[in-house]
N, C-alpha and C positions, 0 to 999 in steps of 0.2 A: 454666509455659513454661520451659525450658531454652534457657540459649543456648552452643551447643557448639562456640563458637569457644577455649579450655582444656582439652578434654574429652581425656583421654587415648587414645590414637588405638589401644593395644592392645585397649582394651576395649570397642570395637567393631566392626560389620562392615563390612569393604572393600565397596564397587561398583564399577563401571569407572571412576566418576568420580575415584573417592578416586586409584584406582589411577595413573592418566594424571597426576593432578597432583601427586601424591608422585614422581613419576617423572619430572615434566618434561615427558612423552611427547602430541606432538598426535596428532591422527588422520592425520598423513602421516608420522611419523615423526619427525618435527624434536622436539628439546629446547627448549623456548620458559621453561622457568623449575627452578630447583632445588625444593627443598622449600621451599611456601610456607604451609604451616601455622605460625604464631604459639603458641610455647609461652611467652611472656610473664603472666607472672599478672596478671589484674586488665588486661591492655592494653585498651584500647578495640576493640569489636565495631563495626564499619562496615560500614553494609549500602551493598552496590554495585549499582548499577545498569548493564548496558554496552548503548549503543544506537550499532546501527550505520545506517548511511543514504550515499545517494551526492550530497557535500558537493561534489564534483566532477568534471567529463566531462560526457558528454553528455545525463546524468540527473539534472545539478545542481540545475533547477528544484525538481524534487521535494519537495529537502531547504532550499527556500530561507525556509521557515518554524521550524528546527529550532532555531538562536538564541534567537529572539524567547520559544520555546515553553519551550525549557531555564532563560532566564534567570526567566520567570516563576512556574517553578516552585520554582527556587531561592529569589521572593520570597515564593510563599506557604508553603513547606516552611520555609525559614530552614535550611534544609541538616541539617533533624533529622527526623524520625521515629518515632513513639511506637507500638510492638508489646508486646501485653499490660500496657499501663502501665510502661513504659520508655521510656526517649527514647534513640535510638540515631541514633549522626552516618550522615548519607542521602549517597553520594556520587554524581553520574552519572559515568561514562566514557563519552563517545563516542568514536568511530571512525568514519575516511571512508574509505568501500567503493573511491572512486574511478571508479563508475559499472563496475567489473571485478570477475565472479564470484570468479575466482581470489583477490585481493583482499578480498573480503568474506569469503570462507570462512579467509585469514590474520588476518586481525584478530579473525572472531571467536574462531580457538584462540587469541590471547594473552589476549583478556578472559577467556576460562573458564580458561585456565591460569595465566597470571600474573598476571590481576588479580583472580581468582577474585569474581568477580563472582555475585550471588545471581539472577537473574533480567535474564534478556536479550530487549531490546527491538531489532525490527527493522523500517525500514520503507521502500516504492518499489521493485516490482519483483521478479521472478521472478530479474532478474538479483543482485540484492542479497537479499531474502527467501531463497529458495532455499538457498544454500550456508550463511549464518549459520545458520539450522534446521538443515541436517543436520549442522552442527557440533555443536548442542546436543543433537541426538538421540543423537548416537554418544556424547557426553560427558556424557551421562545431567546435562543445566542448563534447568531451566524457558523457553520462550521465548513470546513472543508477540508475531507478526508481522501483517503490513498492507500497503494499498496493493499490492495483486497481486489478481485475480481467483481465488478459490479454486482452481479445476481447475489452472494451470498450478502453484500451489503446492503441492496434494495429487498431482494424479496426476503432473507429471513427476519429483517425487521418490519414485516408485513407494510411493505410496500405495494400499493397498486397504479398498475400503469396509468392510468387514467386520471388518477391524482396525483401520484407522487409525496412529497414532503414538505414543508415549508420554510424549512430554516436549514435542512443538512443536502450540503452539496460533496459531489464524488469523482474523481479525474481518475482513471484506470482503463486496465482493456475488460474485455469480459470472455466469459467462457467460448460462447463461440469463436472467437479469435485462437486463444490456445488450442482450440481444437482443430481450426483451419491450418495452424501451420504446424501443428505435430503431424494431422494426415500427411500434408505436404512433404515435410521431412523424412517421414518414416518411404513415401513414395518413393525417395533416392535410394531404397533398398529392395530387393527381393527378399519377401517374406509371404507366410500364408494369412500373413493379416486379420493372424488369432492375439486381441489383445487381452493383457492382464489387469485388473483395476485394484493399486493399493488406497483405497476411500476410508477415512480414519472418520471416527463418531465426533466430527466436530464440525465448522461452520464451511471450512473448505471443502471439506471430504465428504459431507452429505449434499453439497451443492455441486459439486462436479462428480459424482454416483447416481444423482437425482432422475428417474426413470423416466421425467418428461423436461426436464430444463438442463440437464447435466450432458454428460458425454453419451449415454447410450442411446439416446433414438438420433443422435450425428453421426457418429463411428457405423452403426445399422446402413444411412442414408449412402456413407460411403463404401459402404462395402467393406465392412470391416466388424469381428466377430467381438463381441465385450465378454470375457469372465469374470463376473464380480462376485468375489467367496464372500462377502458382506462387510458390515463394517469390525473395527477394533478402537481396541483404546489405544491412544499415542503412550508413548514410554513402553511398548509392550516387547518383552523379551526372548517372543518365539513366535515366530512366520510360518515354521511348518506347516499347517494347513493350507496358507496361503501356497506356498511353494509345490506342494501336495496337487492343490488341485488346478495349478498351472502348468503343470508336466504333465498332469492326466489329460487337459485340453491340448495340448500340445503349440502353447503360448509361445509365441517369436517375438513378441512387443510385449515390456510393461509399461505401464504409465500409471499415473495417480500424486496425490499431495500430500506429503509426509513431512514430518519436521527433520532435521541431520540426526539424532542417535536414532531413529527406525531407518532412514534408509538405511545405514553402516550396517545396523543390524540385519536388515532384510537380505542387504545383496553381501554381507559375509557370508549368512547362514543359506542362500541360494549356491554358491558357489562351491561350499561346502557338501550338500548335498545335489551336486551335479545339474543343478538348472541353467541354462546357457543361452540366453534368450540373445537377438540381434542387436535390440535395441532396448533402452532403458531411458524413457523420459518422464523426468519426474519434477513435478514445481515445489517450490518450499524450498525442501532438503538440498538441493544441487543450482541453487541461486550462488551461494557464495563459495571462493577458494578454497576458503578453510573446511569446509564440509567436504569438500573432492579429497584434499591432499588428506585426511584422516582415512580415504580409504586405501591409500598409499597408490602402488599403479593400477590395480583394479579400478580406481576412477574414470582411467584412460577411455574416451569416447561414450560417457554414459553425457545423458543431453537434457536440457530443458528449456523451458521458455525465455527468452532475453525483450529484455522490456527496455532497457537501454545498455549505451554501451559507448566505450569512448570515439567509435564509428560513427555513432548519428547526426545524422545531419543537421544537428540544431545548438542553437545557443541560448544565454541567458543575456535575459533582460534585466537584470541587476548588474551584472557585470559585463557584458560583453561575450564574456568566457565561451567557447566553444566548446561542444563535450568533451573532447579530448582532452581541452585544456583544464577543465573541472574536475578531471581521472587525475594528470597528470600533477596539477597542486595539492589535491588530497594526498596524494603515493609520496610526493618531497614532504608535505609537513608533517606525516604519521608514518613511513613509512611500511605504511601495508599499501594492499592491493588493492584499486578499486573496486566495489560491489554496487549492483543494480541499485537498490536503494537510496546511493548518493543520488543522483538523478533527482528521483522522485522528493525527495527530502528537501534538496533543494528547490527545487519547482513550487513546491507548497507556499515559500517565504517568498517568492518569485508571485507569487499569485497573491500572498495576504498584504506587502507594500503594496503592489499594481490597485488592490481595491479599496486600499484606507488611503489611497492617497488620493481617489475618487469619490468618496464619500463625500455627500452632501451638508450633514449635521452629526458633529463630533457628541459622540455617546451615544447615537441613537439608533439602535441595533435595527432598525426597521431599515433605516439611508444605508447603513451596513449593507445589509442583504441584494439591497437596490444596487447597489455596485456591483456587486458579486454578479449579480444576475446581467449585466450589461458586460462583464468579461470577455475580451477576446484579447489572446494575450497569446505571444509565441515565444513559448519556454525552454530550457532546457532540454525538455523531454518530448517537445512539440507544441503545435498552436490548442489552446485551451479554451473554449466557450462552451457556456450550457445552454446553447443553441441548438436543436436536431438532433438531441444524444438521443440513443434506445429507448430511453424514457426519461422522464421529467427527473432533474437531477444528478442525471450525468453528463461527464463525459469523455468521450473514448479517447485512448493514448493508442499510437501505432506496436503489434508485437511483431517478433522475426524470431526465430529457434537457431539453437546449434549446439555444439557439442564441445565439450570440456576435454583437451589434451595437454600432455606430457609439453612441456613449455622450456624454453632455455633462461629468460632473464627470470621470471616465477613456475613455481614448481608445477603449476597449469593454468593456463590461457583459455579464453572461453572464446572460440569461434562461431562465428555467422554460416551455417550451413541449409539455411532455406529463410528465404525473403518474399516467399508468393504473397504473402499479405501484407504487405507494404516495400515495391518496391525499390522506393527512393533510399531506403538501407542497405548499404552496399555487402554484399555476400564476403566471407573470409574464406570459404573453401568449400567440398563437398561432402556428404553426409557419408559416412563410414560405421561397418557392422561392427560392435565388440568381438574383440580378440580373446579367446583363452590360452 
């Protein structure tokens, strides 16, 4: 193994990466660093980690396990790293996206450029995933992202099956799945299987609204009616129309992907003007605690997708930890609740040791990728290769649904009320209609 952070820089060949960073040069054009190659003899090789995530705004939940995950890793790493029988100092950078694309695609050119970071870690959202990958892809730097539903990560950054990407990799479920097991769920009800679509004018909400890739020619196949009043803008402070023309279909199910202040909004201002649907699954907004219990008991039984959960049957590869037990150390050292996202947060740092510790040639983002690409790894969140995913560049994580209730030790409990699409995840109970 070579590590070609010395390596005389005529006597090899340029890529675009070399290039941009010898140069300064981001992919918009801005100067973000001089030359930062290290011609120091003998200087220390620091392998870099850069993870971006939105620490703040309206997507701050997200990221609000990202601490707890980083400093733990810090305890089982000891901030070292050993590649090919070397111990090499491990540093993380993070960055906060700020819940703003624009944003998240600047911070990721200063990590690839000025921090020249080996492997970059993204996660929450098409709005934050998205532009960090296309960073890395133009700037030819290994990434692997999360927490976004594949299709709005693959196709809205013109992804084609056929090719794929070359450098950004993706661990998640995908629309299809969500949609297998809310059908499924919603099945444990009698209802006339008229659904409601809240689809916001953003990277989730036109991807799961999408007329040929999204929910409505699946819900069709199953028998199941779509009313989508069109799209809105997120932070928007009146649903009536929405609510309007879901009482005029005579809506028993809504669904759709909203951030927490529209759902609040949406299902105060329903309740208010008498809309009484059976069921309410909705992704985004009803991921975490804190978004239920702001709707006080009106939260009682409204449902959404679980992606993990301290039920699943998997453990980490860094520590041992079972999921339970990754819930349950997070809840003693911060004392909150656990949220989805821990999972997936971890798994990422679970996935970037397991391939730098594989890596053939230390700097050379090319051996990088070549690891990555040879991954099979069985994480916290489940077994992980980018072998046989839907298309080139991902791969799929197991999802199960269920329903948010009235809790005794926390103020609501998120149970497992349908497992038909994966069912090695043990069920928590049965699916139940909202109460007025």
């Amino acid at each position: 193994m070579t590590d070609n952070n010395d390596k005389n820089l005529l006597g090899r060949d340029f890529s675009r990466r070399d290039f941009l960073r010898a140069t300064g040069v981001a992919a918009g054009g801005m100067a973000l660093a001089n030359m930062p190659f290290n011609f120091a003899i003998g200087s220390e090789r620091v392998i870099k980690l850069g993870y971006v995530s939105p620490q703040t705004g309206p997507l701050a939940p997200f990221a609000a396990a990202d601490n707890y995950i980083i400093e733990s890793l810090k305890q089982v790493m000891k901030n070292s790293i050993d590649i090919g029988g070397k111990a090499y100092r491990l540093e993380v950078i993070v960055k906060d996206s700020q819940s703003n694309p624009n944003r998240a695609a600047e911070v990721a050119s200063e990590l690839i450029l000025s921090d020249q970071v080996d492997l970059m870690l993204v996660s929450s959202t098409p709005e934050t995933t998205n532009p960090v990958s296309d960073q890395c892809e133009i700037n030819e730097i290994p990434c692997i992202s999360t927490v976004a539903p594949w299709q709005p990560w693959f196709f809205t950054r013109g992804g084609k099956p056929d090719q794929g990407f070359e450098w950004t990799y993706h661990f998640f479920w995908g629309l299809e799945d969500v949609i297998g097991t809310y059908t499924a769920m919603w099945g444990g009800l009698p209802t006339n299987k008229v659904v409601g679509g809240l689809f916001p004018n953003d990277g989730d909400g036109n991807a799961w609204g999408d007329p040929k890739l999204g929910f409505p020619p699946v819900l069709a196949q199953k028998g199941f009616q779509l009313v989508d009043p069109g799209r809105f803008q997120s932070l928007t402070d009146d649903f009536s129309a929405q609510i309007a023309a879901f009482k005029k279909a005579d809506v028993e199910i809504v669904t759709g992907v909203v951030i927490p202040p529209d759902l609040s909004t949406f299902w105060t201002q329903a309740r208010q003007q008498g809309f009484k649907p059976k069921a309410v699954s909705v992704g985004k907004a009803l991921l975490f605690p804190t978004a239920v219990e702001a709707l006080g008991k009106a939260g009682n039984n409204l449902s959404t997708e679980i992606w993990w959960s301290p039920t699943h049957p998997f453990s980490s590869s860094l520590t041992g930890a079972s999921a339970g037990q990754l819930a349950q150390g997070f809840t003693q050292a911060t004392g909150k609740q656990w949220t989805q996202p821990l999972g997936f947060v971890h798994a990422l740092f679970e996935l970037a040791v397991d391939i730098l510790k594989r890596t053939e040639q230390v700097g050379d983002a090319h051996a990088v990728r070549d690891a990555l690409l040879k991954t099979n790894l069985n994480t916290v969140v489940g077994p992980i290769n980018w072998n046989g995913g839907p298309v080139k560049n991902v791969a799929k994580t197991p999802l199960v649904s269920g329903q948010w209730r009235l809790g005794q030790d926390n103020k609501y409990d998120l149970v497992i009320t349908s497992n038909a699409t994966a069912p090695a995840i043990p069920l928590g109970g049965e699916m139940q209609a909202i109460t007025y």
